[in-house]
N, CA, C and O of each residue as an XYZ file, in Angstrom:
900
protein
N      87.608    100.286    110.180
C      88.775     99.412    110.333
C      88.667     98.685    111.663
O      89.498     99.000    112.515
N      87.664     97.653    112.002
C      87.501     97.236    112.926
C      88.942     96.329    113.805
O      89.799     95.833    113.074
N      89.014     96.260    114.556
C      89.631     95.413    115.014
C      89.646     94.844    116.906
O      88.939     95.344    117.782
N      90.429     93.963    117.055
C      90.490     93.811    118.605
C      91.791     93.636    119.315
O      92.384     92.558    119.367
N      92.282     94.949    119.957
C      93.626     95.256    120.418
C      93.646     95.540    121.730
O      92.644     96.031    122.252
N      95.228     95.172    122.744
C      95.042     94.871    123.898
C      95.996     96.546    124.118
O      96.677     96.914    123.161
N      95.955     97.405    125.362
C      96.277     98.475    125.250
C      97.672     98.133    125.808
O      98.123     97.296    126.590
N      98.345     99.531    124.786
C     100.084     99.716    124.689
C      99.891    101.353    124.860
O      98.871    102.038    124.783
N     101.344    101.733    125.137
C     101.553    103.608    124.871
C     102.881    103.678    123.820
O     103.959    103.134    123.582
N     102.038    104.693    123.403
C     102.809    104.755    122.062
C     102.921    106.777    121.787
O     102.153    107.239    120.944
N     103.652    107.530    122.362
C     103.763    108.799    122.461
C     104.195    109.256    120.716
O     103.829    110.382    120.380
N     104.671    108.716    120.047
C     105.045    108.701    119.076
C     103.915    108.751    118.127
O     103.554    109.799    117.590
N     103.470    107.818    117.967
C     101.734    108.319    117.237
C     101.104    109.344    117.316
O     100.504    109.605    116.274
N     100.937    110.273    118.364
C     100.626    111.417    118.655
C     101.367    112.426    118.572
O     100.773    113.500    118.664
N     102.595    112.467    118.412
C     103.597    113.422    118.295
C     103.498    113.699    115.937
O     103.573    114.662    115.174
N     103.356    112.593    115.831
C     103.298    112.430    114.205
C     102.317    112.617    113.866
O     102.318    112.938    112.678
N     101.043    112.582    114.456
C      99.412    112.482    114.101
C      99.329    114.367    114.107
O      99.023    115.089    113.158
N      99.696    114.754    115.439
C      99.483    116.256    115.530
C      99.978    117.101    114.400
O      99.463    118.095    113.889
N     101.157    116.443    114.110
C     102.417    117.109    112.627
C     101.835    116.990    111.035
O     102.052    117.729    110.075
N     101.042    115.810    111.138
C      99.669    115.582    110.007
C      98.887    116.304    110.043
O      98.515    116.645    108.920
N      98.090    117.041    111.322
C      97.004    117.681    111.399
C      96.994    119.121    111.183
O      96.027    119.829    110.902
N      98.394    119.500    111.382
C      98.971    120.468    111.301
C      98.978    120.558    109.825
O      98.081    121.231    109.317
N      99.711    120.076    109.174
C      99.710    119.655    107.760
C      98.822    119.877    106.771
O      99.066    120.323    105.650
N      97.629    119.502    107.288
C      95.971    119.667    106.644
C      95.786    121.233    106.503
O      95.410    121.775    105.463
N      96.103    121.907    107.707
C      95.315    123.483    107.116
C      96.381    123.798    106.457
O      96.246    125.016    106.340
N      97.409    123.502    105.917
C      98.883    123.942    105.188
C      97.754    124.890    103.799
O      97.897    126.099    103.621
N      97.063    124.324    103.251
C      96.771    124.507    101.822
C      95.784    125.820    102.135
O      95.498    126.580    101.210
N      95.273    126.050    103.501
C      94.249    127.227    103.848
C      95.180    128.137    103.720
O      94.836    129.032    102.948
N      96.508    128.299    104.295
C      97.387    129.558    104.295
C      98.718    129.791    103.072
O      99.591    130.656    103.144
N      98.569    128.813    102.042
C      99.600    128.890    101.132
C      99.013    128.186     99.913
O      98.282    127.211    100.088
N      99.379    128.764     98.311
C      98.838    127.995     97.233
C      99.640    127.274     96.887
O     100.820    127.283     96.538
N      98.387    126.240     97.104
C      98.378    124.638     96.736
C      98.903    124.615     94.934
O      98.267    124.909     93.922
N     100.225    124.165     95.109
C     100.729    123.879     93.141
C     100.236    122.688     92.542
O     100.339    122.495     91.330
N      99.436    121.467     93.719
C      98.536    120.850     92.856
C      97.332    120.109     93.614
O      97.456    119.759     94.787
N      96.441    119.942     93.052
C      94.970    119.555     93.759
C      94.486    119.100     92.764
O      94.689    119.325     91.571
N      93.546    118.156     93.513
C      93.306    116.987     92.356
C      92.249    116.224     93.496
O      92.255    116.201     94.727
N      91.240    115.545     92.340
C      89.938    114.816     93.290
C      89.412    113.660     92.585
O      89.699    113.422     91.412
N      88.525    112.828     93.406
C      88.900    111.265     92.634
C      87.310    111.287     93.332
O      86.785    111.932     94.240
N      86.919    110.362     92.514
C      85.335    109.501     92.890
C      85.171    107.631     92.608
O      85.451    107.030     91.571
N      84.835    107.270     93.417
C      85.067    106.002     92.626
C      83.782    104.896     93.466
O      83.002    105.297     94.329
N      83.836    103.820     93.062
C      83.144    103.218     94.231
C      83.588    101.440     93.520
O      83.925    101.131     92.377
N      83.334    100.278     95.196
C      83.700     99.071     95.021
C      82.629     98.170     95.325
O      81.567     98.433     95.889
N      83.101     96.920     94.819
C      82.011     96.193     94.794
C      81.945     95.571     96.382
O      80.842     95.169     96.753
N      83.012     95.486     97.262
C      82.948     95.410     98.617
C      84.574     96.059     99.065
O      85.685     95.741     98.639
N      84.161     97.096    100.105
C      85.697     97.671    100.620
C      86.080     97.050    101.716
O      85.767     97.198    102.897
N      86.812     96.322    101.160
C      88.364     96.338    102.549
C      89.332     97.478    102.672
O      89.664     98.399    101.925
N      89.620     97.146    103.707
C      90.994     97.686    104.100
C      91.575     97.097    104.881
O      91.002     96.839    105.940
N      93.281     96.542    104.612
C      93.995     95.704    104.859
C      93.504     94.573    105.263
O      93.969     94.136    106.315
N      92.581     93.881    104.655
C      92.019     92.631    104.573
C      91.356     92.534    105.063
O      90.717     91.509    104.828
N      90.732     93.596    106.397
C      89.314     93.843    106.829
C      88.620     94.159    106.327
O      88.736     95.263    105.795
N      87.424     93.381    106.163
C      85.814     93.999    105.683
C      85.147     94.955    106.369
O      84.769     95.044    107.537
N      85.078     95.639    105.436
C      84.605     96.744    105.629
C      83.167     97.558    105.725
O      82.756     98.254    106.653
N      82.360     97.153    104.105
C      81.301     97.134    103.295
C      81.031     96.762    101.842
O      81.653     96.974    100.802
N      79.773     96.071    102.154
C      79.425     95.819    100.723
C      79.028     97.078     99.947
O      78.486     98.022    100.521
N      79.225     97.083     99.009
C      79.077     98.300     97.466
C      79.009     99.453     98.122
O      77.904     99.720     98.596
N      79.861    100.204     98.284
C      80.546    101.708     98.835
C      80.972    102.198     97.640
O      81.716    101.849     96.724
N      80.025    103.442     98.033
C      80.975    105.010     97.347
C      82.165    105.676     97.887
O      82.207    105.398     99.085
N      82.988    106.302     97.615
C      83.897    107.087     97.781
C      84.013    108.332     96.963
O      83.350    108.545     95.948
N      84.869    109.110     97.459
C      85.323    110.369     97.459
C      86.170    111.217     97.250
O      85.337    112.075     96.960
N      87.346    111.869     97.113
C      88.477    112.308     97.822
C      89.276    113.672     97.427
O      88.809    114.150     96.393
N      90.105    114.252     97.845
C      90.357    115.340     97.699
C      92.117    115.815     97.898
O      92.660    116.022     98.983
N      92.493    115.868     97.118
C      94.075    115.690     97.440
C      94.830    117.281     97.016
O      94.317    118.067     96.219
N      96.167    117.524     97.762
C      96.938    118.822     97.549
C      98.128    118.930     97.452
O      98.526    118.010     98.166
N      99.044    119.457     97.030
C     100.398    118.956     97.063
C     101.092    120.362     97.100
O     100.993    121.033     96.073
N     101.953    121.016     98.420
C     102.986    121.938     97.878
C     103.992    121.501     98.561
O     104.182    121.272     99.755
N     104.805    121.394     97.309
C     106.395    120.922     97.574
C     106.471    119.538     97.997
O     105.496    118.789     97.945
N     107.457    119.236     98.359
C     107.533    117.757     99.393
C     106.015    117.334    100.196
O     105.773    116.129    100.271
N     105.042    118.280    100.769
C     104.095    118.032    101.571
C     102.831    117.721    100.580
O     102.744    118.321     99.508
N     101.903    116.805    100.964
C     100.977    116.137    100.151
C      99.792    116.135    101.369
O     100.150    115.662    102.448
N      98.872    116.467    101.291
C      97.692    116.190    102.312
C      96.244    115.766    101.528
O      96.282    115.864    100.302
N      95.448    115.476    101.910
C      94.173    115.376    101.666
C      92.741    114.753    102.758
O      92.656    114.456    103.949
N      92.053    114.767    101.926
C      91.044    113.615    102.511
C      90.205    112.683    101.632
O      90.142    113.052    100.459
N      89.475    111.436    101.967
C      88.725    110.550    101.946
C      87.585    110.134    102.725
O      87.481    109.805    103.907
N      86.593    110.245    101.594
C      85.255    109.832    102.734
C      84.284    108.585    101.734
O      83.800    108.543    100.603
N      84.365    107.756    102.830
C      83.530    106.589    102.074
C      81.973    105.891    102.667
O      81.659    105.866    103.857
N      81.440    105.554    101.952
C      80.369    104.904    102.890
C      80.217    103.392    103.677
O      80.223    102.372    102.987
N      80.093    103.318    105.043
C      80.469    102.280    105.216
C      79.014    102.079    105.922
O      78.891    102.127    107.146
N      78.041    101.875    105.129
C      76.193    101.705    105.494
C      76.081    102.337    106.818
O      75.221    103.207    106.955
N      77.075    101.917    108.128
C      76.069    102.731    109.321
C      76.726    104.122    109.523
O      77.085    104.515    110.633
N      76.876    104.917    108.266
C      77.377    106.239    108.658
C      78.380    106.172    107.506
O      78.362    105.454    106.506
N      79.476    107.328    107.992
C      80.680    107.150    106.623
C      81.562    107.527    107.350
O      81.493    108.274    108.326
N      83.004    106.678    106.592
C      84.212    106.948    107.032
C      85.071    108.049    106.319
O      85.421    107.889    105.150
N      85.490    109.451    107.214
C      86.587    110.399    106.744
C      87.695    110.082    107.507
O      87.800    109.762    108.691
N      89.004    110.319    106.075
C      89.815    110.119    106.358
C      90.765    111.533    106.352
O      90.594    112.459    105.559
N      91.682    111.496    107.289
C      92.515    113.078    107.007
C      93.977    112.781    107.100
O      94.366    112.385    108.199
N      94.767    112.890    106.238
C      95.982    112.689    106.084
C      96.897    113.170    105.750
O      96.428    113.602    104.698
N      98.493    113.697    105.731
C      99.286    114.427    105.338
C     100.741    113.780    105.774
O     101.038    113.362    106.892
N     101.426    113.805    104.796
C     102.903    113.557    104.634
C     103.932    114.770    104.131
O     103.765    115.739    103.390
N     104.950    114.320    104.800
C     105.857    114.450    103.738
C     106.941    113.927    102.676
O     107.211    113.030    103.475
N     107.756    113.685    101.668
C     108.637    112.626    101.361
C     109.530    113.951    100.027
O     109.344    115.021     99.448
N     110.604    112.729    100.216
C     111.681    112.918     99.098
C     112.214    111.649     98.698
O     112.220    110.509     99.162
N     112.766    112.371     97.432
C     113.737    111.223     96.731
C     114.992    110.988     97.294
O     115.711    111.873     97.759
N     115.294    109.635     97.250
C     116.654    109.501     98.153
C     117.299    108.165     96.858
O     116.827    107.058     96.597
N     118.410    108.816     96.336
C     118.891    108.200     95.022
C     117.504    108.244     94.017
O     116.683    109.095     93.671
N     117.782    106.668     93.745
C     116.263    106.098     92.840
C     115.431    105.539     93.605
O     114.637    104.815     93.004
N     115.261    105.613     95.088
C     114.038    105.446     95.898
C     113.579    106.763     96.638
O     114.309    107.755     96.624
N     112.206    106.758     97.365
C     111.887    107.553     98.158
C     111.615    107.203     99.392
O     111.522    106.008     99.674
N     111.452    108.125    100.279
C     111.036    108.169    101.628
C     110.149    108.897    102.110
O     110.292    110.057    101.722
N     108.804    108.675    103.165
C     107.733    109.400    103.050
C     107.569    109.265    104.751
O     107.699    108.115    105.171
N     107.337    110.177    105.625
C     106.869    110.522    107.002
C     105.477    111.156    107.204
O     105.523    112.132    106.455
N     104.159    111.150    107.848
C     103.167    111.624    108.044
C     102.311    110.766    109.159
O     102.678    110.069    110.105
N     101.216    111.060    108.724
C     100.178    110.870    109.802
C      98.597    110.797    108.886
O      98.334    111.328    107.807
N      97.623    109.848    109.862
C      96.362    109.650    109.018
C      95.519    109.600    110.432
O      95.991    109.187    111.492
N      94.311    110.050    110.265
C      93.300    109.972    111.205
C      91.891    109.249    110.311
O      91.331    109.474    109.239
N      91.735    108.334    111.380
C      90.407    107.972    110.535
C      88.867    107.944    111.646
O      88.542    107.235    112.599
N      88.412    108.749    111.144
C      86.763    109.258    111.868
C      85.556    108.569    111.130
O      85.593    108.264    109.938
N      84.619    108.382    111.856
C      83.895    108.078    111.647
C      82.391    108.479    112.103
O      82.218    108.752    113.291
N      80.982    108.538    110.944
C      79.379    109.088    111.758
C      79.043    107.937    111.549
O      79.319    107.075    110.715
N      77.949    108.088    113.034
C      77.329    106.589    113.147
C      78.117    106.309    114.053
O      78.824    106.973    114.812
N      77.812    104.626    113.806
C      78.089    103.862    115.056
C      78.994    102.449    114.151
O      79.156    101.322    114.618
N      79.338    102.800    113.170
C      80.299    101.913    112.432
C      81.473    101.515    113.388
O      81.805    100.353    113.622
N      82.064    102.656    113.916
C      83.871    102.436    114.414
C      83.834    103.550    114.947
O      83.019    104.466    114.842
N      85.236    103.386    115.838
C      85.400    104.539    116.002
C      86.639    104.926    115.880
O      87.303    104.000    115.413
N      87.341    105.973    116.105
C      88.675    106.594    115.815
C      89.602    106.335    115.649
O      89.964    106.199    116.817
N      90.689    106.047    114.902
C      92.054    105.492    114.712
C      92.832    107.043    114.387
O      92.392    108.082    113.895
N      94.490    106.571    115.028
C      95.269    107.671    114.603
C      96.409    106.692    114.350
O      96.630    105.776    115.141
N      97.050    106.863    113.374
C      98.274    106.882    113.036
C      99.830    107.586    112.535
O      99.839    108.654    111.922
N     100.817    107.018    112.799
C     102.061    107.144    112.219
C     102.355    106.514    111.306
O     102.340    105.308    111.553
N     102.697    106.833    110.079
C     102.833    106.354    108.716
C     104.263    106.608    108.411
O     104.888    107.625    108.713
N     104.645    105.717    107.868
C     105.940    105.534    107.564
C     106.459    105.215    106.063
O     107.125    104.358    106.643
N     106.723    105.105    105.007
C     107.147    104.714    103.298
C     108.112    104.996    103.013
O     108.788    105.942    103.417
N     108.413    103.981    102.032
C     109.909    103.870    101.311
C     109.107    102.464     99.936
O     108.463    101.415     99.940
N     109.745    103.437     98.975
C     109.902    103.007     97.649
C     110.996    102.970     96.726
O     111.668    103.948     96.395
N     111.186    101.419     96.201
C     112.447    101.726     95.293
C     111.986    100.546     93.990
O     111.874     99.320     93.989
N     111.797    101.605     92.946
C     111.631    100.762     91.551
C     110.298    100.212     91.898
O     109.500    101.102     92.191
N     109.810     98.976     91.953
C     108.270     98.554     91.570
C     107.643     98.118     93.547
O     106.562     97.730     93.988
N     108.898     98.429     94.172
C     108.708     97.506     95.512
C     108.083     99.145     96.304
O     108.344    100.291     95.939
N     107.211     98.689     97.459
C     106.805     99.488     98.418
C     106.851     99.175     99.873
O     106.674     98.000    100.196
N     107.053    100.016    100.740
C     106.593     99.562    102.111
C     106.156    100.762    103.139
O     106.537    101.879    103.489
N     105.383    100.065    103.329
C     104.756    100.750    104.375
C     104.494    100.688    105.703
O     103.456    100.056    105.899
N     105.265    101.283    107.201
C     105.151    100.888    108.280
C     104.077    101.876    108.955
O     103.883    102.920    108.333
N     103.474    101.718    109.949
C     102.369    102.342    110.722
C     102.148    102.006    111.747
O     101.924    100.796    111.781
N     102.057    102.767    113.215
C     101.891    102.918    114.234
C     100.165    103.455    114.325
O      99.697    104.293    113.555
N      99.542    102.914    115.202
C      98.141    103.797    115.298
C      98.009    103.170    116.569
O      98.633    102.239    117.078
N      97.018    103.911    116.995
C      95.860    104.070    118.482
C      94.094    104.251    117.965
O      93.491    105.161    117.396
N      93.769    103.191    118.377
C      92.486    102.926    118.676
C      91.892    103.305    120.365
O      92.079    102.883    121.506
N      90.896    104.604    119.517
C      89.932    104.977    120.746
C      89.330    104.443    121.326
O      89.469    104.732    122.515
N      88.476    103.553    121.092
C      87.896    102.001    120.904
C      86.520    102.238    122.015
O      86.158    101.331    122.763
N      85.855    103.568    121.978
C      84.350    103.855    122.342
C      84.708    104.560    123.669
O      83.635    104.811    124.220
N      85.890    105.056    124.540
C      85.867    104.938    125.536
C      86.279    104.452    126.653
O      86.387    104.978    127.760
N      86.583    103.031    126.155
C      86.956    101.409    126.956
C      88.266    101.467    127.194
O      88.767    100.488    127.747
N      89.125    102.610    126.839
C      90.568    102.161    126.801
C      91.228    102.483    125.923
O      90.652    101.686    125.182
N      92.445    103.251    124.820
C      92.967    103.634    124.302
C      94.097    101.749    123.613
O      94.990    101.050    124.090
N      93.350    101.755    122.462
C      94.562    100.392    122.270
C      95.051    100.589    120.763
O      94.454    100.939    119.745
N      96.679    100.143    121.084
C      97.193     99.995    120.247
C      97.712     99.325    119.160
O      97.515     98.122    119.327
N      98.539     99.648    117.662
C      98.534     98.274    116.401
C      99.934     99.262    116.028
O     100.116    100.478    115.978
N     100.727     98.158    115.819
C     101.493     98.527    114.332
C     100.947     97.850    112.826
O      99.863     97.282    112.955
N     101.305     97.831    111.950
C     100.988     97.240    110.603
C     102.339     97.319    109.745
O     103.183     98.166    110.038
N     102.527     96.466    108.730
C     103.460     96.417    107.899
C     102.575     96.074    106.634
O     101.658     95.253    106.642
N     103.040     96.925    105.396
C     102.329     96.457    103.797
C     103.645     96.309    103.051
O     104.428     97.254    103.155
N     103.992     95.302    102.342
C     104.862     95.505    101.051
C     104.170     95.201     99.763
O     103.609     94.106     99.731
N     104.119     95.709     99.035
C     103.282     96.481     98.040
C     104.614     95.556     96.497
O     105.832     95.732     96.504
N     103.927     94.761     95.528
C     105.139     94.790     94.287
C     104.450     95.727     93.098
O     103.269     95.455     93.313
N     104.437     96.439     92.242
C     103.823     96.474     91.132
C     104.317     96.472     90.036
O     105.422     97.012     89.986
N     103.841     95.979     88.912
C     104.330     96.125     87.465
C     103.177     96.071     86.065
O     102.473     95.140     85.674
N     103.318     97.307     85.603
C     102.709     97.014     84.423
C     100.756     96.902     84.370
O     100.031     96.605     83.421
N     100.410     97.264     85.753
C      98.952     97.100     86.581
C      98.718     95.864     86.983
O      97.544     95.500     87.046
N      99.860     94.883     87.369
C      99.231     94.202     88.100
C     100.035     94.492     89.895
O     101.153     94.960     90.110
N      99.241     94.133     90.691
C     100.040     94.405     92.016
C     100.066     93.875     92.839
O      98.860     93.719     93.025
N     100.785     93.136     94.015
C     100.471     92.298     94.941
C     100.981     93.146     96.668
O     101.820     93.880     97.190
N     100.013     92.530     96.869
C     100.357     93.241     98.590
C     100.350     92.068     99.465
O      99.604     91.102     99.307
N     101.435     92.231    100.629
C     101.147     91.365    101.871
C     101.386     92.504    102.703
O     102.216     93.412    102.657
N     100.135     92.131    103.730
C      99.990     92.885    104.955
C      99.723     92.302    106.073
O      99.114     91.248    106.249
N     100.453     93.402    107.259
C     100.445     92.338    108.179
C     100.405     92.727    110.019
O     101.368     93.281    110.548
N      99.559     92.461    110.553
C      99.565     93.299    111.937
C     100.337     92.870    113.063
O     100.452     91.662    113.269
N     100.770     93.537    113.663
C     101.633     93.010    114.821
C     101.327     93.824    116.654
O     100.538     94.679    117.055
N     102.065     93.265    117.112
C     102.133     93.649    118.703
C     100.717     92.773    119.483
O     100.901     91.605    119.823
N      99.604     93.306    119.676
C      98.872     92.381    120.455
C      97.610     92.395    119.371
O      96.483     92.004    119.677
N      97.925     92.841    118.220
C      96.743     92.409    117.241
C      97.579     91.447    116.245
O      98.713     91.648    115.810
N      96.626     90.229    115.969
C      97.717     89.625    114.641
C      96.350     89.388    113.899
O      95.196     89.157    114.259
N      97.109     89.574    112.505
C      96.332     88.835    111.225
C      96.877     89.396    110.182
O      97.112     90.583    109.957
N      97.056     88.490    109.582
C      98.067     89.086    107.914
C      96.611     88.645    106.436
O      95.714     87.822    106.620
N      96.808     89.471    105.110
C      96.208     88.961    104.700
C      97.072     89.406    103.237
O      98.090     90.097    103.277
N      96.307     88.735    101.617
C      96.896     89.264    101.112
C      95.948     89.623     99.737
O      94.844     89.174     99.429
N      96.789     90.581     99.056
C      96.035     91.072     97.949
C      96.686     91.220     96.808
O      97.806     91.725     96.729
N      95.724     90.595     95.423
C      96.308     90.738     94.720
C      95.510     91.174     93.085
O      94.606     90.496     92.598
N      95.956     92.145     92.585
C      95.086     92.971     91.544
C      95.564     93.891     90.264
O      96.671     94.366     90.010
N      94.969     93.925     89.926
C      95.195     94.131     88.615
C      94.356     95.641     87.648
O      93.138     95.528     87.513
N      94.839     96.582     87.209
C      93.832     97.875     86.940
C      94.532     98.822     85.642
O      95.646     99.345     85.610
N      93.727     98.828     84.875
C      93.732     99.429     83.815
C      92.961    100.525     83.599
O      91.950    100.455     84.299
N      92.997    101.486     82.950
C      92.098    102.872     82.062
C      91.652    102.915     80.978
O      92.472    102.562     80.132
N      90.653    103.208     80.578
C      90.060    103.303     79.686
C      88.967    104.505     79.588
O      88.183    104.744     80.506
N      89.010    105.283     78.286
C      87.890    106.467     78.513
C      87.681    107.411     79.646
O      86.715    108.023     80.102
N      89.124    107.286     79.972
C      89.515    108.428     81.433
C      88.372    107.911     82.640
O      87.595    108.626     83.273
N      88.538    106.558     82.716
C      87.769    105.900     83.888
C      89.026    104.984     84.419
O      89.986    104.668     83.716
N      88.795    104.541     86.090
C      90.132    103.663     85.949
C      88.922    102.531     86.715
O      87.938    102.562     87.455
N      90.039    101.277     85.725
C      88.781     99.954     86.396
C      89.985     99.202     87.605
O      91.017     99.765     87.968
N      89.646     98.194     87.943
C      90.434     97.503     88.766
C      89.361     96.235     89.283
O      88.159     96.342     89.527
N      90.400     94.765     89.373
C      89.772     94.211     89.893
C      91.007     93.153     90.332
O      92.046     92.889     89.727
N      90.351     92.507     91.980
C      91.375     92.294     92.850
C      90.610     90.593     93.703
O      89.433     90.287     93.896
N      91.774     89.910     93.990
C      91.407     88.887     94.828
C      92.153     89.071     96.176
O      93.383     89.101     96.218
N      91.090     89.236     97.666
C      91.921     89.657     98.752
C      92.044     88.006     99.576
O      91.088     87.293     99.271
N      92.867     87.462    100.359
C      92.577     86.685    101.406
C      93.019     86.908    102.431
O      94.221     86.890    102.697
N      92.066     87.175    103.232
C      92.358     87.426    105.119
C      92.005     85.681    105.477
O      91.333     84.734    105.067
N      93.153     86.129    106.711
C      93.240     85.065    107.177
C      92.044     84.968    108.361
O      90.973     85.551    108.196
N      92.275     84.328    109.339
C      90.704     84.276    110.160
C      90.715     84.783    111.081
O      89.878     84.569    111.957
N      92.289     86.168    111.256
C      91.981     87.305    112.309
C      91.115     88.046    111.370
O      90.012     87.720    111.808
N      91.045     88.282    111.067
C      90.808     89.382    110.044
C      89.542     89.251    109.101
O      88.978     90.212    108.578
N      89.206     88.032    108.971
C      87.817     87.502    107.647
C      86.703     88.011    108.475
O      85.832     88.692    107.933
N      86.644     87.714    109.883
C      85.008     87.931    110.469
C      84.104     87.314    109.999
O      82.927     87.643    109.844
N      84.867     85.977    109.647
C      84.211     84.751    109.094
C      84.159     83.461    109.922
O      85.164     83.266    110.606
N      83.149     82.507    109.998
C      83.046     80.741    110.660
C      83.139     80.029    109.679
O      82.648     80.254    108.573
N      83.762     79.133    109.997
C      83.267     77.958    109.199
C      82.128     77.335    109.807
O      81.401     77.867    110.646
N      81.972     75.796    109.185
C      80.509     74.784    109.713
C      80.362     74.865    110.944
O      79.243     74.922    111.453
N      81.442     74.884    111.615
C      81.691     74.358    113.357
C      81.497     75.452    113.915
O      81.187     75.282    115.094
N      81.541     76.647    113.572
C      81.706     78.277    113.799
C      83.301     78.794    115.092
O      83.623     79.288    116.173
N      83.759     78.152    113.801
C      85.358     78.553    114.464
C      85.603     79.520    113.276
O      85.226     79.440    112.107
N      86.338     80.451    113.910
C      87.207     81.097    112.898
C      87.738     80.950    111.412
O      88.143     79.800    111.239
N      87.842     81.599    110.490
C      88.274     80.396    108.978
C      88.577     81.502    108.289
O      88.050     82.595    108.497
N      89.622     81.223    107.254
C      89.835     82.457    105.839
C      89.205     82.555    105.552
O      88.257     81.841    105.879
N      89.033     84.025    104.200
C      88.108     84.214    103.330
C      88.717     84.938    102.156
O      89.247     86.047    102.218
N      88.549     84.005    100.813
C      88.699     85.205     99.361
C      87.741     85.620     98.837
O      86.696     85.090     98.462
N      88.144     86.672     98.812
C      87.187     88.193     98.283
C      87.394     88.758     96.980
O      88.288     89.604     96.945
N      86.812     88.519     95.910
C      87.062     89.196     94.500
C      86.416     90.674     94.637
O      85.187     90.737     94.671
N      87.036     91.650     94.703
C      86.344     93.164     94.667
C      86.471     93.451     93.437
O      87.336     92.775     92.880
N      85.685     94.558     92.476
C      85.404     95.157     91.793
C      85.104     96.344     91.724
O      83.934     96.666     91.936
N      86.302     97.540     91.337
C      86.220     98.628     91.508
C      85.930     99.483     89.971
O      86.153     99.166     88.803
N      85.309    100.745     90.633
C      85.468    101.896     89.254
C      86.006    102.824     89.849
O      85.676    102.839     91.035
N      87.072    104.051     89.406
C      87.138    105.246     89.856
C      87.500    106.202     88.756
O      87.848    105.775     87.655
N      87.431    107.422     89.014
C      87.865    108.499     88.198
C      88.644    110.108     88.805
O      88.369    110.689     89.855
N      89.345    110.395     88.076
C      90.044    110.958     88.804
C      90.509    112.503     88.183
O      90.622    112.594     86.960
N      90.705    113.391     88.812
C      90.249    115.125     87.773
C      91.227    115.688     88.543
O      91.335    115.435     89.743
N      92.225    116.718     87.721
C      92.623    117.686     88.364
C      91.930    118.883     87.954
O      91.480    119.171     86.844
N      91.915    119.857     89.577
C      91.192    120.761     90.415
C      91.789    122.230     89.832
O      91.233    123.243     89.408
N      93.405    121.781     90.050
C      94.322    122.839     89.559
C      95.501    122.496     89.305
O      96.311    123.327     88.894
């Protein structure tokens, strides 16, 4: 999840990141009532409109007791692979929900390096959102910080997202896709556009410029227990 951020303090990210991490060995000392694991791979991964890699595998491993949900994700991002470690919690509130946790994202190699976040959700009927606080380790150089905002619509498999970064990182981008099952495989296929924080793209002149991205995904998905 590359990016370029100017440094902030944010005690709060770390207070929520530790409560995630905590979270993770939950399933070592109590049985897990559900677990479940997914494989999949894309024809190029983004994340939030950053490029990421061309044709990546993935992974993942998920747990659920009670309100608390944790897992992980590990993908390939060519110079090494990205794990992800994450844990929430949420409830229903009327006919929407609300979700609190934390995500760490690591990395081998020399791809990136460390992000932590505060994760934030609320869902009602087909709408989503998602707020997030994180800290970038950023090699050493300085501890810098991002918020992010996603609102998420879905209906029926098709879905649209706008996302969007704020404080001393900007770039919004958006996504929009569509995914069906078949033969207990799930397909999906999506058009992203980052804008030209975010593309890591020139135009002719080699200035900055958008970019749309058609990805093409497969995944599959098994419960464990």
């Amino acid at each position: 999840m590359i990016s370029t951020l100017k440094p902030m303090t944010r005690k709060l990210t770390n207070t929520v990141v530790a409560v995630a991490a905590l979270a993770l060995l939950a399933p070592l000392g109590v049985n897990a009532q559900e677990v479940s694991g997914n494989a999949g791979w894309v024809s190029n991964y983004y994340y939030r409109g950053i490029p990421q890699s061309v044709s990546s595998a993935s992974a993942g491993l998920d747990a659920g007791v009670g309100a608390l949900s944790v897992g992980t994700w590990i993908a390939d991002v060519g110079d090494g692979a990205e794990v992800d470690l994450y844990g929430s919690v949420g409830t229903d509130v009327g006919e929407g929900s609300v979700s609190v946790g934390g995500s760490a994202y690591l990395y081998t190699g020399g791809f990136d390096d460390t992000y932590l976040e505060a994760n934030f959700g609320a869902g009602y009927g087909p709408l989503s959102l998602e707020y997030s606080i994180g800290q970038y380790e950023n090699f050493g150089a300085g501890t810098q910080d991002y918020t992010f905002v996603g609102v998420t619509a879905e209906h029926e498999g098709l879905s649209a997202t706008f996302g969007t970064f704020g404080n001393d990182f900007t770039g919004n981008y958006t996504e929009i896709g569509y995914g069906f099952s078949t033969s207990d495989f799930d397909f999906s296929i999506s058009g992203i556009l980052s804008d030209e924080n975010l593309s890591f793209q020139n135009d002719e002149n080699g200035a900055p410029t958008s970019e749309l991205t058609m990805v093409f995904g497969i995944s599959k998905s098994f419960s464990i227990k």
